[in-house]
N, C-alpha and C positions, 0 to 999 in steps of 0.2 A: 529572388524567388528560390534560392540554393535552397535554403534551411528549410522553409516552407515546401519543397518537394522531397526535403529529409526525412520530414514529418510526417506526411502523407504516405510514404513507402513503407511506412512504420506503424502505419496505424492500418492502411488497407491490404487487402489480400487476393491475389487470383487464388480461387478456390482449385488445387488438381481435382478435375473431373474427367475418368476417360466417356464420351458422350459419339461414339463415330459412327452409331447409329440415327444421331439426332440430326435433322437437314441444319441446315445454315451454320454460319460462323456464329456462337454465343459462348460471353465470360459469365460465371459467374464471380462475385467478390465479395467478401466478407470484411468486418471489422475485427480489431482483435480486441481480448477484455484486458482491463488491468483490475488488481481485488476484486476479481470475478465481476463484472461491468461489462457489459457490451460498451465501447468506448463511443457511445454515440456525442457526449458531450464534447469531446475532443473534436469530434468532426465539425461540431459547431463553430468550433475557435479557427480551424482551416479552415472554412468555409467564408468565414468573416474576414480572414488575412484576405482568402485571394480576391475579394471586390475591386482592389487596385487593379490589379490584374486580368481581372472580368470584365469591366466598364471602365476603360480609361485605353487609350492607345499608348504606344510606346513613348511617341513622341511626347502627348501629355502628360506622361510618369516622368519622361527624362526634365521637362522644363520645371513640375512643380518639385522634385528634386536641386534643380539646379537653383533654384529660388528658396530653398530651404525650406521649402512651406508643405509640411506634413501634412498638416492637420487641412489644409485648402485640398490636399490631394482627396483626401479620405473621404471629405464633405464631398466632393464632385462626384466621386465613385460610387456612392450612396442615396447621392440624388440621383443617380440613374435607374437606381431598383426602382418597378412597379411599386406606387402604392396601394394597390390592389389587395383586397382581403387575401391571408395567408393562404385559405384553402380554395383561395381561385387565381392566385397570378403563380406565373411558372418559371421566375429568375431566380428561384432558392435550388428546384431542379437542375437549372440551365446552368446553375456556378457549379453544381455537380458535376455536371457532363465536361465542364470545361473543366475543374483538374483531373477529373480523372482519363483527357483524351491528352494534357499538356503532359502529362507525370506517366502515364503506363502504356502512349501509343504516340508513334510517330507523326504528330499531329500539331502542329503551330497554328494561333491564329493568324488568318489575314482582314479579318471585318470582325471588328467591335460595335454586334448586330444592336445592342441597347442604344446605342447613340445612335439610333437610326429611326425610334419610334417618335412621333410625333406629341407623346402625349406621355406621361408617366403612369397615367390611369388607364396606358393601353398594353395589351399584351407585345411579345416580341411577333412581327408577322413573319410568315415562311416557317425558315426551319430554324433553328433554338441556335443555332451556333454556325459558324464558316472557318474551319480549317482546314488545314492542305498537307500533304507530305508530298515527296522527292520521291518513287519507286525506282529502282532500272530507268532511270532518267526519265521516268515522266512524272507529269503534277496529277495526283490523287486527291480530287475535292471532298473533304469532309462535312456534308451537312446533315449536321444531327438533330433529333429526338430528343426530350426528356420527361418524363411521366415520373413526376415524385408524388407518388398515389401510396395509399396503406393497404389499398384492394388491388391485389394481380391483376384480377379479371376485366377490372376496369382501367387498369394502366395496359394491357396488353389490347383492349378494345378501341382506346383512344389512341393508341400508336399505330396504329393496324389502318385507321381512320384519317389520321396525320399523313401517314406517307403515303396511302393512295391517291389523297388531293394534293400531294405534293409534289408527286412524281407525275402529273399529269405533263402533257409536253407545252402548253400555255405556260401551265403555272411556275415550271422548270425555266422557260425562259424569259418571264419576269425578274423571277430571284435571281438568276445569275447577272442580270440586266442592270439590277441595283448592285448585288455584288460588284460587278465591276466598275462601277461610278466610283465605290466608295475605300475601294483598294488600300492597305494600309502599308505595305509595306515601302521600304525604300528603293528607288529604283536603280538603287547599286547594288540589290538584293540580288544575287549569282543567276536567281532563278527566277527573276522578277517578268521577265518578256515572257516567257513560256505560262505565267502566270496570266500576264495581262492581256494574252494571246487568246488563252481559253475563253477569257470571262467579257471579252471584250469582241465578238463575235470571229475570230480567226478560226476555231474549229467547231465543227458543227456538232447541235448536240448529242448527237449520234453517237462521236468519238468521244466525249469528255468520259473521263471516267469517273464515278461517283460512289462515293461510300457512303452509307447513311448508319451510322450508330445510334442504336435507340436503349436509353438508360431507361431500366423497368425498377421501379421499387415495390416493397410491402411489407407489410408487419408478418412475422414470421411467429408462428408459435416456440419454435426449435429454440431462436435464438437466448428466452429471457429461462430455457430449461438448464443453460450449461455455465460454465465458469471460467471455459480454455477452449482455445481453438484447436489444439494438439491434444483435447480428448478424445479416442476414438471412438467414442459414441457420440461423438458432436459429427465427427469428420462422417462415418456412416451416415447418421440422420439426416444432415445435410445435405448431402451427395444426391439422398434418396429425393432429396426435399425438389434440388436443383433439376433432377433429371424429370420429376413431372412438373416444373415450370417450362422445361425447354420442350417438352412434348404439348403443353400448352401453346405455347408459340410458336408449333411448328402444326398445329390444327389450323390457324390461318392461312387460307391461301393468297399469297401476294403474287401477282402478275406485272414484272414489271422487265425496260427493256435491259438489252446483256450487257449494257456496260453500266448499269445501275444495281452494287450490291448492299444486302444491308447486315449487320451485325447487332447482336442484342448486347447488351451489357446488364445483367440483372442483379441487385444487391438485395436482400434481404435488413430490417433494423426490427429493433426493438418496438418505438412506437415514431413513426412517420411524424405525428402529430404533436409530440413533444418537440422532435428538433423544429420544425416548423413555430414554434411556439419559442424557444428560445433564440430563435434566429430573428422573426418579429419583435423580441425585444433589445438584441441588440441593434436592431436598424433601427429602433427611435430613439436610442442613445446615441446614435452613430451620426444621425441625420444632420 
């Protein structure tokens, strides 16, 4: 996955925005252009790389490697995407969320949540993704959000809606219920008991700590005006652009308990609905 997070470093961007009057933790991210291009198509081709990587565990990358069998690998990783109409299944968001939380945040996964649904024709249940980091020696549960929407208002409404039925304290302890059945990692993993500890009812929910990243998209006017990211009338407008998304999303009020925090991730594109459209065709070529 080297080259493949080479790629991704190269093509995305944390936006400088100073915002320290805006509540909560939020990124915003940009693409960058090549011949004046928003490099949306490029995202496509990462996007499409990391399906190994998104729908497959370790183990099963390591054995269909070790059998030489590429092209077995890629079929299995692709039969796990929803076949769900493009502008209603949510694994082309969810392979978002997961490079961009493996490549720009301290975040591994430990459940490869698609092998978990019953049905291909079903959506992902809970929350879009399960990754963890190591803080000051404790485990930091990542369960995240994805809203790949072309409308803000409607990715900020349906996230706002996600995490309140998410973070309910039932519905918290289901998910982590399954979570912990389905554990991926190896139990020589340094960190693997403080892991299995959490999810496996040793600390109560009270103490877990939990971070919910939630990926906002939408079709940006700004973005199909400029030709460089280092214009600074891209860099101004933009700024501007960000700062009344993040005032957007700080008009909802979320109530939820102190050891449960959440971070936005919000990227702007050109048109939502094209990459969505060439990501549907290379999953029936893939398939």
């Amino acid at each position: 996955m080297k080259q493949l997070t080479m790629r991704a470093k190269n093509l995305l961007f944390k936006f400088e925005l100073s915002h320290d009057h805006v509540k909560s933790e939020k990124t915003g991210m940009t693409l960058n252009y090549e011949h004046g291009k928003y490099r949306q198509n490029e995202l496509v081709r990462i996007i499409r790389e990391s399906v190994v990587h998104f729908a497959l565990t370790k183990k099963e990358i390591k054995k269909y490697k070790d059998d030489d069998d590429f092209g077995e690998m890629q079929r299995k990783a692709w039969e796990r995407i929803s076949k769900a109409h493009k502008n209603s299944k949510g694994d082309y968001g969810e392979l978002l969320l997961f490079i961009i939380l493996s490549i720009f945040f301290p975040a591994e996964k430990f459940v490869t949540k698609v092998r978990l649904r019953s049905s291909t024709k079903d959506q992902i249940k809970g929350f879009d993704c399960a990754h963890f980091s190591i803080e000051s020696g404790n485990v930091i549960l990542w369960l995240g959000e994805a809203k790949f929407h072309q409308q803000f208002s409607g990715a900020i409404a349906d996230a706002i809606k996600s995490i309140e039925e998410h973070c309910k304290i039932d519905y918290l302890n289901d998910e982590i219920s399954i979570l912990g059945s389905n554990i991926e990692l190896n139990e020589e993993y340094p960190e693997y008991e403080k892991i299995n500890c959490i999810l496996n009812g040793g600390v109560t929910l009270d103490k877990i700590k939990i971070r919910i990243p939630v990926l906002l998209t939408y079709d940006s006017n700004v973005v199909p005006k400029y030709r460089d990211i280092e214009d600074a009338l891209f860099i101004e407008e933009m700024g501007e652009e960000f700062l009344r998304r993040f005032k957007k999303i700080d008009s909802h009020e979320l109530e939820l308990k102190q050891n449960i925090e959440v971070m936005f991730i919000v990227i702007p594109f050109e048109s939502v609905a094209n990459i969505k459209t060439e990501l549907e065709k290379l999953e029936a070529v893939m398939r």
